[in-house]
Each structure stands twice: as structure tokens, then as C-alpha cells.
N, C-alpha and C positions, 0 to 999 in steps of 0.2 A: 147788770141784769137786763135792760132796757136795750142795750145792745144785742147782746145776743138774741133777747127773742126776735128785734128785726133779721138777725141775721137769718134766723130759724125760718123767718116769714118767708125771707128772699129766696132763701132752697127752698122752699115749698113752692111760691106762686113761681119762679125759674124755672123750678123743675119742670110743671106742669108745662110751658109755655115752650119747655126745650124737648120736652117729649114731643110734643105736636111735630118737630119738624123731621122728627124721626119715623118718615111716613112708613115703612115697612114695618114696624113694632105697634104705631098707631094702627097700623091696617087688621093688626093681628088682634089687637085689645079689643076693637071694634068687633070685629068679627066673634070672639069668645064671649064678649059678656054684653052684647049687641050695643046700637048707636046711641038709645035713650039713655042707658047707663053709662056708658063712657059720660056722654057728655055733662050728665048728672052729677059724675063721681068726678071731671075736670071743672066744673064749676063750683062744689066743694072744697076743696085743694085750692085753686085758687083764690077764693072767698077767705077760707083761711089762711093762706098766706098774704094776703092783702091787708087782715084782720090785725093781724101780729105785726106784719110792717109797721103798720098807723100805731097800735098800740107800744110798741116797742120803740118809734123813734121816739114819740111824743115824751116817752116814762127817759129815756137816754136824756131829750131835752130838757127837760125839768129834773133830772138827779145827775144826770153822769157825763155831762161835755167835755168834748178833750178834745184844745185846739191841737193843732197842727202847723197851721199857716196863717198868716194874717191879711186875708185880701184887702189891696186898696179899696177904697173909697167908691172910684171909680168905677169897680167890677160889679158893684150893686145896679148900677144906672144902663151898663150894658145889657145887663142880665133882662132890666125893664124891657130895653129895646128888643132883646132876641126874644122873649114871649109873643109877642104879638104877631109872627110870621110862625113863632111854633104854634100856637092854638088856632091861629086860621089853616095850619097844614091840619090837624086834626081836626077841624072843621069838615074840610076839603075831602077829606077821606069817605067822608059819608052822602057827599052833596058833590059827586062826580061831575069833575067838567073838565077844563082843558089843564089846571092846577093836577088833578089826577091823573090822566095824561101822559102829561109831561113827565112828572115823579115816579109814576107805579104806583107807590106807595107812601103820599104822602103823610101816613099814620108815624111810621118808622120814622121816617125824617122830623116829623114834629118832634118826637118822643127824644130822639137826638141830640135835638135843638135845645129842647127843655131843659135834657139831665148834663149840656157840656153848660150852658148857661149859667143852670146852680151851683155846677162844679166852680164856676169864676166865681161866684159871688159868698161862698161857703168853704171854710179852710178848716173845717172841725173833722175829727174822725167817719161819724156817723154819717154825716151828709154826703164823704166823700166815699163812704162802702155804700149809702146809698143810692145817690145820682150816678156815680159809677156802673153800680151791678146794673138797672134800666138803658145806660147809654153800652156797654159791654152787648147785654145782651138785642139792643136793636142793632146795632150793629152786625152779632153772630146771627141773626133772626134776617135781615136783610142778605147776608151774602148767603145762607140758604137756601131763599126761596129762589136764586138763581140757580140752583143747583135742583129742588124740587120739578119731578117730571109728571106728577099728576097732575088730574084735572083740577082739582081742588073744589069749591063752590062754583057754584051756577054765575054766569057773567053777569054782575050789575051794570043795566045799560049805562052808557055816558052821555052827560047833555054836555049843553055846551058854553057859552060864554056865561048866560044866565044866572049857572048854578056858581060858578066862581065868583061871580058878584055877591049872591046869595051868601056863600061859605066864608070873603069878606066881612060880611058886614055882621052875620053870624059871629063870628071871631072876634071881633072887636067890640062887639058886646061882651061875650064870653070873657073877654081878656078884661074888661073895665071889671066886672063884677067879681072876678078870680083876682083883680088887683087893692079894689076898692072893700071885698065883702067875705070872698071864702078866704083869703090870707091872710087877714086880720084879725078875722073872727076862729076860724076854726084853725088855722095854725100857729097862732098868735102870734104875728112877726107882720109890724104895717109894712110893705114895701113902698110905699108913696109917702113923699116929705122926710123920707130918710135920710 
């Protein structure tokens, strides 16, 4: 049961997210039921599939796990390591500087980083339809936006060395308390002294 409503989540908030890059059909929904409502009726949608994720791994975790694989030991301690260059790229993404750059997009790439990470460290069913379908779809979502020929949003200026220090040290906060405080508490799984 807990399965499939994740999987229900993942077409839903996918969906949404795979619509967007479908800018000719986007241009038209826009257009028919104007930009407040689009964006009202994709923040719905996604909200609920987000919703269903959380609810549906969690209920799979607690009733219905079904390994797969059995990762080493080892693949835990990597996975610590690849976090903290994934959440300082999604740091980065917001606090443009030469980290943004360099990458384009280092949202995608974090996001990447994150779901091949927990793929090493996670050999059960769920984790692997879930870190999968996020690293699938950044991946389809990146080689898109090269093919994307609109303007899209207005250019967020880029600073420069500053803000990368900034989105460091932002990140590694982030990572400490996403290591120390949201993964333990709210996903209940310590990753530290494992």
C-alpha cells in the first residue's frame, strides 16, 4: 500500500515537473487558464505529490520493506561524503557565483548527487523506485533545458567569489543539521556513528 501511494506521489509531482519542460503545451495551459492559475494548479499537483511521497515511503518503511540488495558497509560512509558537495550545489543554486557558473545548474547536479548517493547506501525496493525516479528525472530535466529555446525567467544577476563562500559555508551548515537533526528525527534513520 505504502508503495504504491509513493509511486502515485511520483507521477503526480514527475508529472508536473515533466510538463514544464514541455514549453509549447506549457505556453498553451498558460495561455487558456492564465499564469496565476497555472501556477496555483502546478503548485497543487506538486504539493500533493510530494505529500504522498513522504506519506507513502514512510507507511512502505514501517510495513512493507523489501530488500533487494545488501550494500556494503562502506556505501553508507560514501554516501556521508557525496552529501556535502550535493547540498552545497543546492546551496549554490540560489546564492549565484562562480559554483553557478561553472555548472549552469547547480540544482540538478546536486539533486544528482543526492539520489546516486542513496542509491549506494539503500538496496530495498522503495528507495531504489525512489532515488531512482529524482536522479532519472534530473538527469531528463538537464539534457532538456539544452534543448529548451525560450527565454524562460528573467536573469538572476551573478556575484562572485563571495557568494560561493557564502553557499559553502551555508551547505555545511545545512548538511550538519540534515545529518545531525532532520535524518534522525524526521526520517528516522541516524546516519552518523552508523
Amino acid at each position: 500500500m505504502g508503495l504504491l501511494v509513493m509511486i502515485l506521489g511520483l507521477v503526480l509531482f514527475f508529472g508536473a515537473h515533466v510538463f514544464t519542460t514541455r514549453r509549447d503545451a506549457r505556453a498553451q495551459a498558460i495561455a487558456r487558464m492564465g499564469e496565476g492559475t497555472y501556477k496555483i494548479l502546478y503548485s497543487l499537483v506538486s504539493l500533493a505529490g510530494l505529500a504522498l511521497i513522504i506519506w507513502g515511503y514512510a507507511h512502505y518503511r514501517a510495513t512493507g520493506w523489501i530488500d533487494v540488495w545488501y550494500p556494503p558497509k562502506a556505501m553508507k560512509h560514501i554516501t556521508l561524503a557525496l552529501m556535502l558537495p550535493a547540498v552545497i550545489l543546492v546551496v549554490a543554486s540560489y546564492l549565484r557565483g562562480r559554483i553557478y557558473a561553472t555548472l549552469k545548474h547547480p540544482m540538478l547536479a546536486g539533486v544528482k548527487l543526492w539520489a546516486a548517493a542513496h542509491l549506494l547506501a539503500n538496496g530495498d525496493l522503495g528507495s531504489i523506485i525512489l532515488f531512482g525516479s529524482f536522479l532519472g528525472w534530473a538527469v531528463f530535466d538537464r539534457i532538456t533545458l539544452k534543448r529548451r529555446n525560450d527565454g524562460g525567467a528573467p536573469p538572476i544577476p551573478v556575484g562572485g567569489v563571495s557568494n560561493d563562500l557564502i553557499a559553502v559555508a551555508v551547505g555545511v551548515v545545512a548538511y550538519l543539521a540534515l545529518a545531525f537533526a532532520f535524518h534522525p528525527v524526521v526520517i528516522g534513520v541516524p546516519v552518523i556513528g552508523v
